[in-house]
C-alpha positions in Angstrom: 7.8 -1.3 9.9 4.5 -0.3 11.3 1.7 1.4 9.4 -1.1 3.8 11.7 -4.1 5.3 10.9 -5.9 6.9 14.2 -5.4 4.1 16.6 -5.1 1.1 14.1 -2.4 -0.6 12.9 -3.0 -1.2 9.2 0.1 -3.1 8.5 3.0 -4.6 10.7 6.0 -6.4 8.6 9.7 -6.8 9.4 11.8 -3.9 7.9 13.4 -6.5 5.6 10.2 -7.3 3.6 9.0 -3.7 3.0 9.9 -2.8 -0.7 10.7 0.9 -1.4 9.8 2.4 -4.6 10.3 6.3 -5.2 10.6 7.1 -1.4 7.2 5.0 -0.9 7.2 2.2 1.6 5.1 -0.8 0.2 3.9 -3.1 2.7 3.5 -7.0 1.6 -0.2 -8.3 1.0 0.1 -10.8 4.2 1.0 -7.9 6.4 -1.9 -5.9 6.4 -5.2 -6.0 8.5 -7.4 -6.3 5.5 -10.6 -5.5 7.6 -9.7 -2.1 7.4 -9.6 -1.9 3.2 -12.3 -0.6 1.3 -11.3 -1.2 -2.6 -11.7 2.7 -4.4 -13.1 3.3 -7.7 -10.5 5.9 -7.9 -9.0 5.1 -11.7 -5.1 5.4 -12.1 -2.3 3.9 -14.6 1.0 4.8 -13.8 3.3 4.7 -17.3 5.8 2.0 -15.3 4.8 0.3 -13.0 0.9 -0.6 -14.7 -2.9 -0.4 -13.1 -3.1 1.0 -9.8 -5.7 0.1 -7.3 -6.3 2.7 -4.5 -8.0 1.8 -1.0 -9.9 3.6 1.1 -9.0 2.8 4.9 -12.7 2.5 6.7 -13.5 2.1 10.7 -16.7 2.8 11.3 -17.9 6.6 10.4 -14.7 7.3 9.9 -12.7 6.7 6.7 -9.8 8.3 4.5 -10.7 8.0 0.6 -7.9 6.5 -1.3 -5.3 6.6 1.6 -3.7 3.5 0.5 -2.7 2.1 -3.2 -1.3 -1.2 -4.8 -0.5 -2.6 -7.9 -2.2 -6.1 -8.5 -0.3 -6.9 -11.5 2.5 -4.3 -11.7 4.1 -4.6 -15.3 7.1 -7.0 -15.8 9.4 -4.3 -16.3 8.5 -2.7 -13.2 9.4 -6.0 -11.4 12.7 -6.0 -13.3 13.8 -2.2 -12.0 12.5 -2.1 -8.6 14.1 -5.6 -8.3 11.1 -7.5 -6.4 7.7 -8.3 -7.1 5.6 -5.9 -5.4 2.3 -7.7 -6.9 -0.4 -6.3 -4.3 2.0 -5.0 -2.0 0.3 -1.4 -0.9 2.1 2.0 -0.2 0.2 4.2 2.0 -0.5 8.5 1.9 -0.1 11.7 4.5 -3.4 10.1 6.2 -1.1 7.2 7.2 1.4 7.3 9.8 4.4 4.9 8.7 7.1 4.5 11.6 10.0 1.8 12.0 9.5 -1.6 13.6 
């Protein structure tokens, strides 16, 4: 899977790897072009999966506040339902373009 925002690819993993969780697409930590992540102030706990982080994607002047999220240190119990550990793995919003590889 292949993740776009204007003309950059912000991640690029193999299908296989991508985790889904409630119709999101969450890209692995390794995957992503990191020079394009601004960390968000942007508070948010979700009651299942734990503290959310949300990133704002940045080239330039131009940016898209909290276009991306992750979970650092999703809860335990998360882990245990979605059936991987998604630790820092990061789900993108509408200003993201996700497509397969």
């Amino acid at each position: 899977m292949r993740a776009l925002w204007r003309d950059h690819v912000v991640a690029d993993s193999p299908d296989d790897r991508v985790v889904v969780i409630e119709g999101n697409r969450y890209f692995p930590p390794d995957t992503l072009d990191r020079s394009l992540f601004l960390a968000s102030p942007t508070p948010y706990i979700c009651p299942w999966k734990g503290e959310c982080q949300y990133w704002t994607l940045r080239s330039g002047d131009d940016e898209a506040v909290d276009a991306a999220w992750s979970y650092p240190t999703p809860l335990p119990s998360a882990i245990e339902r979605v059936g991987a550990d998604f630790s820092g793995y990061v789900a993108f919003g509408e200003a993201v373009t996700v497509l397969p590889s």
